[in-house]
C-alpha positions in Angstrom: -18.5 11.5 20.8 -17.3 8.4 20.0 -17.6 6.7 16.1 -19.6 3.6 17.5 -22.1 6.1 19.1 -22.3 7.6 16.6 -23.1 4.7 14.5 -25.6 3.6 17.0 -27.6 6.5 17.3 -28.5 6.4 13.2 -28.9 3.1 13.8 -31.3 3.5 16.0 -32.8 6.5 14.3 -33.1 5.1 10.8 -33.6 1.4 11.0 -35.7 1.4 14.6 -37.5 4.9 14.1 -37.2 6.0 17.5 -37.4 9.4 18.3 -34.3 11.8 19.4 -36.1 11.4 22.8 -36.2 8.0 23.3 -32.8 7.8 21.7 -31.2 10.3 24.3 -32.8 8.0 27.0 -31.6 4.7 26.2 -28.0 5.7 25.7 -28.1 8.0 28.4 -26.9 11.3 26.8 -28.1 14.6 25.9 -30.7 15.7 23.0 -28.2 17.7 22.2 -25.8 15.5 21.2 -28.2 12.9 19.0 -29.4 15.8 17.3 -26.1 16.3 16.5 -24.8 12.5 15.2 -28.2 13.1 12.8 -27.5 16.0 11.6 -24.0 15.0 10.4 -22.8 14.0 7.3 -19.9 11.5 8.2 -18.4 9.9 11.6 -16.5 12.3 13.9 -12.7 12.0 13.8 -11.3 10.5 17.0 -8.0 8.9 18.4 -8.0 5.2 20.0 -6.3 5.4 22.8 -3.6 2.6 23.1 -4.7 -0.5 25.1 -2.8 -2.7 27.0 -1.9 -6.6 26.1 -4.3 -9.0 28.3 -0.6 -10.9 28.9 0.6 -7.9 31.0 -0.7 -9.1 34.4 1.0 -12.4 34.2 4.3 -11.3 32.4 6.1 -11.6 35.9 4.4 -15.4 36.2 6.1 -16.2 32.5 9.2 -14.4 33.2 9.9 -16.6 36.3 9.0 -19.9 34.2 11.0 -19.0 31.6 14.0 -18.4 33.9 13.3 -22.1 35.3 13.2 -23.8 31.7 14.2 -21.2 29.3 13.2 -23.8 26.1 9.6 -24.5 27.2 7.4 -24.1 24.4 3.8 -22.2 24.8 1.9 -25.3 23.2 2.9 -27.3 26.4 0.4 -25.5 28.0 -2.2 -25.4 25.2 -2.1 -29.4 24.8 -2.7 -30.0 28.1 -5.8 -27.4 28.3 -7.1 -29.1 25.4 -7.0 -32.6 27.4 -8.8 -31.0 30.4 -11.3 -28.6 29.2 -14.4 -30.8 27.9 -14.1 -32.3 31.5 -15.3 -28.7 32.9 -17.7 -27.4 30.4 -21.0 -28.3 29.9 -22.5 -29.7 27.1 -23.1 -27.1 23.8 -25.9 -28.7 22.1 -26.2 -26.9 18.5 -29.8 -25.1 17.9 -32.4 -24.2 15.0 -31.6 -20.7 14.2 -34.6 -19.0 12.9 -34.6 -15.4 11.0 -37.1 -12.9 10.4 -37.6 -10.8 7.9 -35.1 -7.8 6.5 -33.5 -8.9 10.3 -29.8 -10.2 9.3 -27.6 -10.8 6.7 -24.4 -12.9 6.8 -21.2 -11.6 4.7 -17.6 -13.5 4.4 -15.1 -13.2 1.6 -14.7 -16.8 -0.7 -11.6 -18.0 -2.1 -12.3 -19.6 -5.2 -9.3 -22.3 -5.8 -8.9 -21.2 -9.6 -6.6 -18.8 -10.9 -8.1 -16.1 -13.2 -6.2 -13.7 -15.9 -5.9 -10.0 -14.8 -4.1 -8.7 -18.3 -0.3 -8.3 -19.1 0.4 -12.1 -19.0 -0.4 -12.3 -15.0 -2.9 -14.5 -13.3 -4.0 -14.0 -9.7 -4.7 -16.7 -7.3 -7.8 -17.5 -5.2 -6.1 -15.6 -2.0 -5.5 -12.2 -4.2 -9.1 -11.8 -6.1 -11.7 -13.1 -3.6 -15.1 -12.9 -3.8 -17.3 -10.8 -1.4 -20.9 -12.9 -0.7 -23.9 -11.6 1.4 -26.7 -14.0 2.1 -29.9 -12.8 4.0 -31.0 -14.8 6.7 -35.0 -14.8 6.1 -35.5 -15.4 2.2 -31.6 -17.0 1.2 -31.2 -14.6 -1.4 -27.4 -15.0 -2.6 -25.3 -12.1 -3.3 -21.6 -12.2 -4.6 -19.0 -10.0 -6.5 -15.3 -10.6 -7.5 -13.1 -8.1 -5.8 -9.6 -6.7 -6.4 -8.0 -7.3 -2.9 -8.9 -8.1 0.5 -8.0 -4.1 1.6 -10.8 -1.9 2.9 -11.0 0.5 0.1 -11.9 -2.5 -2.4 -13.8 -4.5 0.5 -16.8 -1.8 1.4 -16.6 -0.7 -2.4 -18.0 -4.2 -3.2 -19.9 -4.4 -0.2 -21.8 -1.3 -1.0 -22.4 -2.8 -4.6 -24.0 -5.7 -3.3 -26.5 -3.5 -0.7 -27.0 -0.9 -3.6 -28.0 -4.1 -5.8 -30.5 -5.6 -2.3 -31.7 -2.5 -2.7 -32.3 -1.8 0.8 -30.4 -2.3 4.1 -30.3 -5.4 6.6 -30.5 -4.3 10.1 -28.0 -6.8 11.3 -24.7 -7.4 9.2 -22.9 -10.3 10.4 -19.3 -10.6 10.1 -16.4 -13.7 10.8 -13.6 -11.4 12.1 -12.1 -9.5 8.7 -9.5 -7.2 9.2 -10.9 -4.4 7.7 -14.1 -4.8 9.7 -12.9 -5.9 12.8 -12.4 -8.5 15.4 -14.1 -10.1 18.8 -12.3 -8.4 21.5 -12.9 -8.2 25.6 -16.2 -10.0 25.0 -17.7 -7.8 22.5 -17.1 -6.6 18.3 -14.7 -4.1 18.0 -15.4 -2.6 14.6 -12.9 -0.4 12.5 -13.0 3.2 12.0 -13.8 2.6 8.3 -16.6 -0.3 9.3 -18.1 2.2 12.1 -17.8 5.0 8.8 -19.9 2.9 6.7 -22.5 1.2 9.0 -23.5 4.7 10.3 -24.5 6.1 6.7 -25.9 3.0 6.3 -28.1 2.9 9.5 -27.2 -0.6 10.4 -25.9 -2.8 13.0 -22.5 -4.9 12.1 -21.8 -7.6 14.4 -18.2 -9.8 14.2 -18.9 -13.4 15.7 -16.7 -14.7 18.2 -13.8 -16.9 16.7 -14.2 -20.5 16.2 -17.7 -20.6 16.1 -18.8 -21.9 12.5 -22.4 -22.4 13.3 -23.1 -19.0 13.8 -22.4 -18.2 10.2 -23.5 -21.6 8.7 -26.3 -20.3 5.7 -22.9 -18.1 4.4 -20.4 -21.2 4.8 -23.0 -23.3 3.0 -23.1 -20.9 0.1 -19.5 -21.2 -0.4 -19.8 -24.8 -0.6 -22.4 -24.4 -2.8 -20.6 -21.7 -5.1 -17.3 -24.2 -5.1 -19.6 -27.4 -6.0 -22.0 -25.8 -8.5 -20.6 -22.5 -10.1 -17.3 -23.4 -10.8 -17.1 -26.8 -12.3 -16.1 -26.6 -15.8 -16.3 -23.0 -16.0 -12.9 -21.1 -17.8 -12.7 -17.3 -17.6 -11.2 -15.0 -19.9 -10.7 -11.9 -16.8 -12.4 -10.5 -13.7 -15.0 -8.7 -15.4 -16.1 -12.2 -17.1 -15.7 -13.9 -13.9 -19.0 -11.1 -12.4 -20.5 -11.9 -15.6 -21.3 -15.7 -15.7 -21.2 -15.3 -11.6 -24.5 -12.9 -11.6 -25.6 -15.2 -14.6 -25.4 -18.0 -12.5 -26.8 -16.2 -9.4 -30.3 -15.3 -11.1 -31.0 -18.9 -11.8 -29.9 -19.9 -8.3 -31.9 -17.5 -6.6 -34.8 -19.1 -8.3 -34.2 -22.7 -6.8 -36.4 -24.1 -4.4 -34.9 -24.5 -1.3 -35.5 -27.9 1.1 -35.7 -25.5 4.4 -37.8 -22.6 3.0 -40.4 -24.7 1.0 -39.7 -22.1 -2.1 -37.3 -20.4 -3.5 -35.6 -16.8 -2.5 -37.3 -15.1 -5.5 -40.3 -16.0 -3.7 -39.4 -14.5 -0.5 -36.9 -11.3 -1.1 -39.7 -9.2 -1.5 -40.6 -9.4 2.2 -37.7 -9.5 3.4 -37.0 -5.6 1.2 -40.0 -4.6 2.4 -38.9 -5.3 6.3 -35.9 -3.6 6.0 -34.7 -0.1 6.1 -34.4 2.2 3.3 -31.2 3.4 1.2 -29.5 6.1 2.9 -30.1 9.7 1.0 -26.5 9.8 0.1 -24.7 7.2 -0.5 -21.3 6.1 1.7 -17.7 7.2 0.5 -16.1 4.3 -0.5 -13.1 3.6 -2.7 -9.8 5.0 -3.0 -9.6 8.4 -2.4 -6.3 10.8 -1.5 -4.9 14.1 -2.6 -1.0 14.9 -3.8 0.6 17.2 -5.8 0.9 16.6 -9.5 4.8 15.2 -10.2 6.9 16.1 -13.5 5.9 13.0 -14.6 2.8 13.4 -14.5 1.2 10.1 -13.3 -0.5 8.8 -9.9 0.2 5.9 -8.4 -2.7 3.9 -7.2 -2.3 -0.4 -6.1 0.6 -0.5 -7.4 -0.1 0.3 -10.8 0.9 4.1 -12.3 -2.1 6.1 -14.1 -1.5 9.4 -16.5 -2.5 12.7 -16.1 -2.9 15.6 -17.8 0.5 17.6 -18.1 -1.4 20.8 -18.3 -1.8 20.7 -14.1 1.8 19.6 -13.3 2.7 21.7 -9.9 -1.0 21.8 -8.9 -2.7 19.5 -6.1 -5.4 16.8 -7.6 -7.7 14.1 -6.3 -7.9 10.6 -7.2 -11.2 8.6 -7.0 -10.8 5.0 -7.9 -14.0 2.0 -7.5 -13.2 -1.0 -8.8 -13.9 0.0 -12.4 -12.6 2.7 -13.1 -9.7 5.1 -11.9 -10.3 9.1 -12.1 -8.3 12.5 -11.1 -9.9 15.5 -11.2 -8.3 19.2 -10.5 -10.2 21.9 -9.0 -13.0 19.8 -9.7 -12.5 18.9 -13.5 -11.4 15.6 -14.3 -7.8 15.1 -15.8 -7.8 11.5 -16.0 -10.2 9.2 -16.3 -9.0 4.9 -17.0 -10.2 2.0 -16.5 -8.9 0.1 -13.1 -6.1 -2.5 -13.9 -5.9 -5.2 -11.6 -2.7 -6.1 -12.7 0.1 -5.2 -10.8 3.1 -2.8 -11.2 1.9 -1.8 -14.6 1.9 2.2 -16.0 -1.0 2.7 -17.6 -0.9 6.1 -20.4 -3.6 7.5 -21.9 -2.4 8.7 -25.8 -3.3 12.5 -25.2 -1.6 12.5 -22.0 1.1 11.6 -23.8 0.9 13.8 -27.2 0.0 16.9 -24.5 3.4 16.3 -23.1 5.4 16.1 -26.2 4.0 19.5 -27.6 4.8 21.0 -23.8 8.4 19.7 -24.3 8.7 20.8 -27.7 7.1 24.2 -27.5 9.4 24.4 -24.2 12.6 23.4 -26.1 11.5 26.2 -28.7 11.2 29.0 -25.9 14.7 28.3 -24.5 16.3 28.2 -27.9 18.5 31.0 -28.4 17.3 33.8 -31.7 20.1 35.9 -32.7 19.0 39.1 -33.8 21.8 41.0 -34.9 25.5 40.2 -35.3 26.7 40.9 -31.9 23.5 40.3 -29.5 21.8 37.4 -28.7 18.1 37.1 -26.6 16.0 34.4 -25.2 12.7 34.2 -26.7 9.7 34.5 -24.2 7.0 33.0 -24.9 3.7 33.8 -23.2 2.4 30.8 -20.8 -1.4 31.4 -22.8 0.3 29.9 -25.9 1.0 26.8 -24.4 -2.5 26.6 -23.1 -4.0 27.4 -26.6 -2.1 24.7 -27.7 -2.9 22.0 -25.4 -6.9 22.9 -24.9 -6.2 23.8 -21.2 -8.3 26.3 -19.9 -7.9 26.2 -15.8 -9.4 29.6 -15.4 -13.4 29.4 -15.1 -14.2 26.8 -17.9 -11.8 24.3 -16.5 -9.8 21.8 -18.3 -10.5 21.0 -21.7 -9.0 18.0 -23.6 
């Protein structure tokens, strides 16, 4: 089964209520096998199989051009099908787009242009923090949230802030093409393993509008304009966490506005438009950072660049780190061994003191064992020290009670 059927059947199970029956209908497939994408708890693993280029049926036309005038430029072709094509398409008159409610809601990433302070003398720039907004269609309510970096594991971390925050699920998502969610390809949205992941715990539809189409997404461009005119005009901020602070400030007093093409404001509306729309999935999506290695010497993880202790007491064994975009946590055999706050600085090592005083007693009781004890004259011995010491020492207890700092 393919990950967008997947998606579609919960889709189609959770936001339309239709029974397995019907569902099996529609799509044309077996009881069996819906029963099957609802009982599951994530997508099922698959490999793309590797598509062609759309050039490759007229590679042998360019090849022979090319031969002719070896220095011809692509854009001579592109000016001239600029010239000619208004003269063979028909007029594209721009409509009214109405919405109903809990039916869509329209997400894009904002680059504010204003630097803001991440810590260790470093500022990031409008195209390395941007800002994830959601607008729904029907009542305009404005959601937004200051993100660490345009990569997926950040991207549906704050995306699944903002729908925790709705409190309940859109059943249309629409997209400009984002590269972690996906693209317009062949005449249709071609959504990302991860996107296909999320919007089928989710229950919802994601849709990526065709390129160069601006109109389609016009209530989420208009926010942005709005954001750039009204929320940051004299405004100074001291770090990312201040910058969500005076934006969800300014967002509840926006949200109350009247607005000239609903005749109220979205505080006035939001409440039918939550009420139209699916539920909260059971269990919430994985989202985040998330991989497995093998503790180093060293004893740190490295996670966006930036390196984050760990517990000396599980050096050699395998642990897990979890990062959202507050915090950063590692956790062996299910106890945590590390827990920091995210730093969205870069290339910065980040140590957390009883990390570091656990490793100086290990070194120094280590130092002690090696060290030779003469006990008589003529004989030297090693003194062996029993591994429980060490653990008495350092709090550890790995065996059923876990680790213990």
């Amino acid at each position: 089964m393919a990950v967008e059927d997947w998606a579609e059947i919960r889709r189609l199970h959770r936001a339309e209520g239709l029974p397995i029956k019907t569902i099996a209908r529609t799509l044309g497939i077996s009881r069996n096998t819906v029963g099957t994408a609802l009982a599951s708890d994530g997508p099922p693993k698959y490999v793309r199989k590797r598509a062609g280029s759309a050039v490759d049926a007229s590679e042998d036309a360019i090849r022979a051009q090319l031969q002719a005038v070896p220095t011809m430029l692509a854009t001579v072709f592109k000016e001239r099908v600029r010239e000619l094509r208004p003269a063979y398409l028909p007029p594209d008159p721009a409509g009214r787009t109405t919405y109903e409610a809990g039916d869509v809601a329209q997400c894009d990433l904002w680059f504010p242009p204003t630097t803001v302070p991440v810590g260790n003398g470093q500022r990031r720039t409008p195209m390395q923090l941007p800002v994830l907004t959601m607008v729904c269609g029907y009542s305009r309510w404005l959601s937004a949230i200051l993100i660490p970096s345009r990569r997926a594991e950040d991207l549906f971390a704050g995306w699944w802030q903002l729908i925790a925050a709705l409190g309940a699920v859109p059943r249309t998502l629409v997209w400009d093409g984002e590269g972690a969610i996906g693209r317009w390809r062949s005449g249709r949205s071609e959504l990302t393993g991860d996107c296909q992941a999320f919007r089928g715990v989710l229950g919802t539809k994601v849709v990526v509008l065709k390129p160069r189409e601006p109109e389609h997404k016009g209530i989420i461009e208009r926010a942005h304009d709005y954001l750039e005119r009204s929320f940051l005009p004299g405004r100074t901020f001291s770090g990312p966490g201040d910058f969500n602070h005076q934006l969800q400030k300014w967002l509840q007093i926006v949200n109350g506005r009247t607005r000239r093409v609903l005749g109220c404001a979205p505080t006035d509306r939001i409440g039918a438009d939550r009420q139209a729309m699916p539920t909260l999935p059971p269990l919430p999506p994985q989202v985040g950072w998330r991989s497995t290695t093998r503790l180093a010497r060293d004893h740190y993880v490295r996670l966006d660049s930036n390196d984050y202790s760990v517990h000396p007491g599980v050096i050699g064994r395998r642990v897990e780190v979890v990062a959202n975009l507050d915090r950063v946590q590692v956790f062996c055999d299910g106890k945590t061994v590390a827990d920091h706050e995210r730093v969205w600085a870069w290339h910065q090592t980040i140590t957390d003191p009883e990390h570091r005083q656990a490793a100086d007693m290990l070194r120094h009781h280590r130092i002690g064992a090696l060290r030779p004890v003469r006990e008589h004259e003529d004989q030297i011995v090693v003194k062996q020290r029993s591994l429980n010491d060490y653990d008495t020492a350092l709090g550890i207890d790995l065996g059923e009670g876990g680790l213990v700092s």
